[in-house]
N, C-alpha and C positions, 0 to 999 in steps of 0.2 A: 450680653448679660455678664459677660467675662471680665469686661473693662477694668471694674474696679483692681479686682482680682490683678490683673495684668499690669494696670497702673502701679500698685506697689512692690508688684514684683521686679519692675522697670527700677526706681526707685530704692528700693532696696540696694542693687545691683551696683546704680548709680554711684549709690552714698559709701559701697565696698570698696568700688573704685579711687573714689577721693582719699578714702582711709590708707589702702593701700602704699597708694602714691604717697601720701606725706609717710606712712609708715619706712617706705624706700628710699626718701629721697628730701624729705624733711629736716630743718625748718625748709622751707620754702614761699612763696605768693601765690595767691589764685592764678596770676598769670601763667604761671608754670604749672602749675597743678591742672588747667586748661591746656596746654599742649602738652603735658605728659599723658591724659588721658584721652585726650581727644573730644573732651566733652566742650560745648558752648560758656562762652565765661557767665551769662546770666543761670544759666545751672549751677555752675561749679560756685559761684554765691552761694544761692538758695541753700547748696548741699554742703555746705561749710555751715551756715548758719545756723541748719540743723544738729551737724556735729557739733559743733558748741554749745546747743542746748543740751543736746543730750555728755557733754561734759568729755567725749573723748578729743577733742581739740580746744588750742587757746590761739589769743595770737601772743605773738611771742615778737614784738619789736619790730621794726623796720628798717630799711635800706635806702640807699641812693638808686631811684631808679634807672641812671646810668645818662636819661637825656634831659630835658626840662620837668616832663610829668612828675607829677606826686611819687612821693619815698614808696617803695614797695613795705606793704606789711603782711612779713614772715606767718608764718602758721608751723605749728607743731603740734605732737601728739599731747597728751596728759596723762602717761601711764600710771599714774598714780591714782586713777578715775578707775581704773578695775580691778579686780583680782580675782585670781586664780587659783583653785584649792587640788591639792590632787596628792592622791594616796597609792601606797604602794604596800599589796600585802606579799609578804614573804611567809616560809615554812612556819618563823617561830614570832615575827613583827608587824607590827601596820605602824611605814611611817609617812608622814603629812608632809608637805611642805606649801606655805600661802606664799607668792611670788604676783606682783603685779603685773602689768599689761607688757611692761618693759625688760621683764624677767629679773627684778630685784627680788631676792630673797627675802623676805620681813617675816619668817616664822618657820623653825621647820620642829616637829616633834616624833619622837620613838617610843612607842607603848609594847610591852609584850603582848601578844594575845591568849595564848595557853587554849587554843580552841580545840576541842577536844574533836578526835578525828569522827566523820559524818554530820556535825550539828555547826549549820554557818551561823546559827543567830548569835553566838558566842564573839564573832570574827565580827558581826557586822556591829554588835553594840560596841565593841574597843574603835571601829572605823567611826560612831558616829560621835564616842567622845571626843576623841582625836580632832573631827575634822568640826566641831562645838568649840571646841579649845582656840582651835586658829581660828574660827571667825570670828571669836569675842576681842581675841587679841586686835585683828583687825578693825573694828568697830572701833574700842579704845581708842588706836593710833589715828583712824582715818574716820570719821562718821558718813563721811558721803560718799565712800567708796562702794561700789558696788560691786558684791559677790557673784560673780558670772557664773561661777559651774566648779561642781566637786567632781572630778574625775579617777574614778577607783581601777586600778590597775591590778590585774588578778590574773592567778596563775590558771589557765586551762582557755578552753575555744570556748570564746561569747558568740551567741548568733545570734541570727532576725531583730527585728526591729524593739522585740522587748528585753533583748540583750541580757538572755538568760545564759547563763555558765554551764557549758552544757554540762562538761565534768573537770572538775575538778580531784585529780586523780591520786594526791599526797595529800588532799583534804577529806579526800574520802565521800565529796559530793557529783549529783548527774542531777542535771535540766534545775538548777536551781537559781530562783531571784533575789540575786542579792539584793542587785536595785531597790526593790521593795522594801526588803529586810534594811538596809540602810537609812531608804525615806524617812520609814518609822521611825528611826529613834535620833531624825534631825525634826521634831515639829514645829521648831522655831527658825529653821533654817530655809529662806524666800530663794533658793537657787535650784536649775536644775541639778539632777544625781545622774554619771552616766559611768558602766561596767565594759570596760575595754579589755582586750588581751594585754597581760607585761609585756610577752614578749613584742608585741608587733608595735607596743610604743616606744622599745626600746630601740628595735629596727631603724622607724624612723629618725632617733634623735641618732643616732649612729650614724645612716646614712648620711644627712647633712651636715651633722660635726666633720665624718672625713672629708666633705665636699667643700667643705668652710676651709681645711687644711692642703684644698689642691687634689683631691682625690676624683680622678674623672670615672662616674660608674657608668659600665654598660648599661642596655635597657633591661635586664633581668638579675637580681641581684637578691642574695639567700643569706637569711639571717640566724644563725645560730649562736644559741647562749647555755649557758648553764650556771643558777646561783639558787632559784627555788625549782629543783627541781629540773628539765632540762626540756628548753620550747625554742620557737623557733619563728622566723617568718618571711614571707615570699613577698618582694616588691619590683612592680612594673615600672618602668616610669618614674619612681620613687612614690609611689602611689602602694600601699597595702593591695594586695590579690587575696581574698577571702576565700575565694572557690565556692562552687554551691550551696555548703551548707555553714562557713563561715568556720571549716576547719584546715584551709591550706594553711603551711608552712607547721605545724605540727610534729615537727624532725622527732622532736624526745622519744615521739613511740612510733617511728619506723622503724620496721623488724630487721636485724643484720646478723641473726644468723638464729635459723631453723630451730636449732635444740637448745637452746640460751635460754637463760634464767625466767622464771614466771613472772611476769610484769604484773600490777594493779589492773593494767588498762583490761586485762582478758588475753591478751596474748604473750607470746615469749620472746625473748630476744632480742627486745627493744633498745636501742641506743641509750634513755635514758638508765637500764640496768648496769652501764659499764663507765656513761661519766658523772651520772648527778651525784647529787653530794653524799647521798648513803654510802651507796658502793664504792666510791672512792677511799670516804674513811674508816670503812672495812676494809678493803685492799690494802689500805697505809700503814693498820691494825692501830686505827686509835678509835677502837668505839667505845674504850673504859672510856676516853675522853668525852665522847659526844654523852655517853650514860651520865656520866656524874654532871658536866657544865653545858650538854646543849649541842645543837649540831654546829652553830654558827663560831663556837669557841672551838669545835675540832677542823672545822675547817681553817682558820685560825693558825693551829695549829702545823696544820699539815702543809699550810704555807710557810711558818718559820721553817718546819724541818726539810724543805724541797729548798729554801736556801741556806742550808746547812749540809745539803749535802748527803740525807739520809738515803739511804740505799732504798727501804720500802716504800717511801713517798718517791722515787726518783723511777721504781720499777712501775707504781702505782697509775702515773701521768701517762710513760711510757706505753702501758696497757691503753689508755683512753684515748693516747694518741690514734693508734689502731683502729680504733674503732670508730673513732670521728673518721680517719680515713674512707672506713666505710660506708658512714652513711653520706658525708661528700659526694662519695661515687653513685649513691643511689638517687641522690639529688639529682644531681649533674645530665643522670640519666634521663628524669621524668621531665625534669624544666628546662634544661639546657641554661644554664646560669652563666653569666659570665666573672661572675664575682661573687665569693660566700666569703660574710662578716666577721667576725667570731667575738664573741661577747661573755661579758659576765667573768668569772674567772677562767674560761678558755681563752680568753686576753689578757688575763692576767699571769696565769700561765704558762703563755705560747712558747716561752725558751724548754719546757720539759714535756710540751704535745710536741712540739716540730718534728723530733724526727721519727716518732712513730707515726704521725700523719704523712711525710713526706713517704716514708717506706711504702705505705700501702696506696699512695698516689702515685709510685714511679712509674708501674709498667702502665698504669694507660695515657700518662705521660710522653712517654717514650715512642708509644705508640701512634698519638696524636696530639702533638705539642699545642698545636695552635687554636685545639677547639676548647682547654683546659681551663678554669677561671683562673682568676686570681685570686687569691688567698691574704684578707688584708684581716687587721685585728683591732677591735673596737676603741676607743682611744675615752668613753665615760665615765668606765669605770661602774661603781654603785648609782651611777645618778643617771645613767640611762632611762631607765623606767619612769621616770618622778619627769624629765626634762622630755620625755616625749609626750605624757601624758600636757605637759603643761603646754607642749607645742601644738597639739591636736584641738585645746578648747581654743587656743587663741587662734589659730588659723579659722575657726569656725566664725569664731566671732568677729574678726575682716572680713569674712564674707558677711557677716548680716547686723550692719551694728543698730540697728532696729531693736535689736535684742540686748539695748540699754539703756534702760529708761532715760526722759529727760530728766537733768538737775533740779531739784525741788527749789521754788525760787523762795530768798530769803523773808522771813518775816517783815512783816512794815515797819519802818523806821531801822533796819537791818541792814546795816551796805554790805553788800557782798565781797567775797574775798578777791 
């Protein structure tokens, strides 16, 4: 009774595989594309053939076969056949960026949101203009491109499989669907909608950017950031660890000291009360700045005056140094990590954390050198978020390009392109 069922899941699999491969290893000939995967060439046909209808391959010219036989003909992708929408909300912006299969940038935009603290529908109608905006664009530019997936990037732990938020804790939301609130006000938008962690997309595109630059990571490696706010994330493998309830790596509100400041979350002491971005530009003493222009112009700020040399921004970093120290050490403790990231502007930074992180690293250091991570610093910058989110749809979509329709064949009398 399963067959069928089995049969396209076989299928499926198959058609990933071929994708992949020319994805890796591309242009290339069914020949090749057959002993890179190991599949039969009368498969590896049929499952190109399909690729081509459904628009994510062409051929792309051909070769001297090298003996008497016929030229070999090349196969390549068609990144231009999909796109990718994915949003990124911070404290005071929701921005977009549309990026095709191949990760060309074709559209990115920045909206304020002004979402008033407790009420997302505010946050999710600026996301669903936004992300209207870049598919019209696209449409325009491309007509037979096809919209694979809006991917929203938010700040707090998404769980289960209805990938509700559970709190959003500078937003001032618990157990909430953006998802839904989003859907809504795309009616005219034929893609899936999916609610991801920032931090954990940022993780990723961090991870493999260092690894792209020679970076070999242990098999347990900890992700910490700070820009909305202060989040975090735990990767196996380079594989996301959600943990139970789909709250591991949650650094911002691990508690590092007893009688420390009242957090949002319900307890005190939390890591995020000494490096996110408030505290900070209180400590720096520019909250006239953030009052009058915005937190994002005091931070801003508080970057020209740490390379200027200001003594309160110099004592300010100095402080959060510390304290990243210690939740480091409490990491280090639960997971045993062998590498934590550092991201957001704690990579941007790292010359005025360093040695207050180093101080409160020394003695277990010294202690025990060699069980200690390493300490490397995110190299993305702002586009962390936005380039993991866009990593994560398209990884999905290699695994199942099923999930692209075939090309609509041209009208009669219509040569095709």
């Amino acid at each position: 009774m399963n067959a069928p069922a089995d049969s396209a899941d076989v299928r499926r699999r198959n058609l990933a595989l071929v994708l992949r491969h020319l994805d890796a290893h591309g242009p290339c000939a069914r020949t090749e594309v057959a002993a890179g995967t190991g599949l039969v060439h009368a498969s590896v046909t049929a499952l190109v053939a399909e690729l081509i209808d459904r628009g994510l391959v062409r051929e792309a010219g051909s070769v001297p076969s090298g003996g008497r036989g016929r030229p070999r003909r090349l196969l390549r992708l068609v990144p231009e056949r999909v796109v990718i929408l994915a949003a990124q909300v911070t404290l005071e912006s929701v921005h977009v960026m549309a990026a095709d299969f191949g990760g060309h940038v074709l559209h990115r935009e920045s909206a304020p949101h002004h979402a008033p603290y407790g009420d997302p529908r505010v946050l999710a109608a600026v996301i669903g203009c936004a992300a209207r905006a870049a598919e019209a664009m696209v449409r325009d530019a491309s007509p037979d491109a096809h919209v694979a997936q809006l991917t929203v990037a938010m700040a707090g732990p998404v769980i289960g499989p209805g990938q509700l938020v559970a709190a959003a804790i500078d937003f001032g939301w618990h157990s909430t669907d953006l998802r839904a609130l989003v859907v809504a006000e795309l009616p005219g938008l034929d893609c899936p909608v999916d609610v991801v962690n920032d931090a954990n997309m940022a993780a990723l595109a961090e991870y493999h950017a260092l690894a792209a630059d020679g970076v070999r990571h242990p098999e347990t490696v900890a992700y910490i950031k700070a820009d909305t706010g202060v989040g975090g994330g735990l990767l196996v493998n380079g594989r996301v660890h959600s943990g139970s309830h789909g709250m591991a790596g949650e650094i911002g509100h691990l508690p590092i000291a007893l009688d420390g400041p009242e957090c949002r979350c319900g307890t005190q002491g939390c890591l995020a009360m000494y490096i996110g971005p408030e505290p900070l530009i209180h400590a720096a003493g520019l909250d006239a700045v953030a009052d009058a222009r915005g937190g994002e112009a005091a931070l801003a700020e508080l970057d020209r005056r740490l390379r200027a040399g200001d003594p309160d921004a110099t004592a300010a970093l100095g402080a959060a140094g510390h304290a990243l120290g210690a939740a480091v050490l409490g990491v280090c403790g639960v997971a045993d990590v062998g590498e934590i990231i550092l991201g957001g502007y704690l990579s941007t930074w790292a010359t005025w954390l360093r040695p207050g992180l180093d101080a409160r690293l020394a003695g277990r250091r010294a202690l025990a050198p060699d069980t200690q991570p390493e300490i490397t610093f995110g190299v993305l910058g702002t586009e962390a978020t936005l380039r993991g989110a866009f990593q994560t749809c398209r990884d999905a979509l290699l695994d199942d390009p099923t999930s692209v329709p075939a090309v609509p064949a041209p009208p009669v009398g219509v040569a095709s392109p």
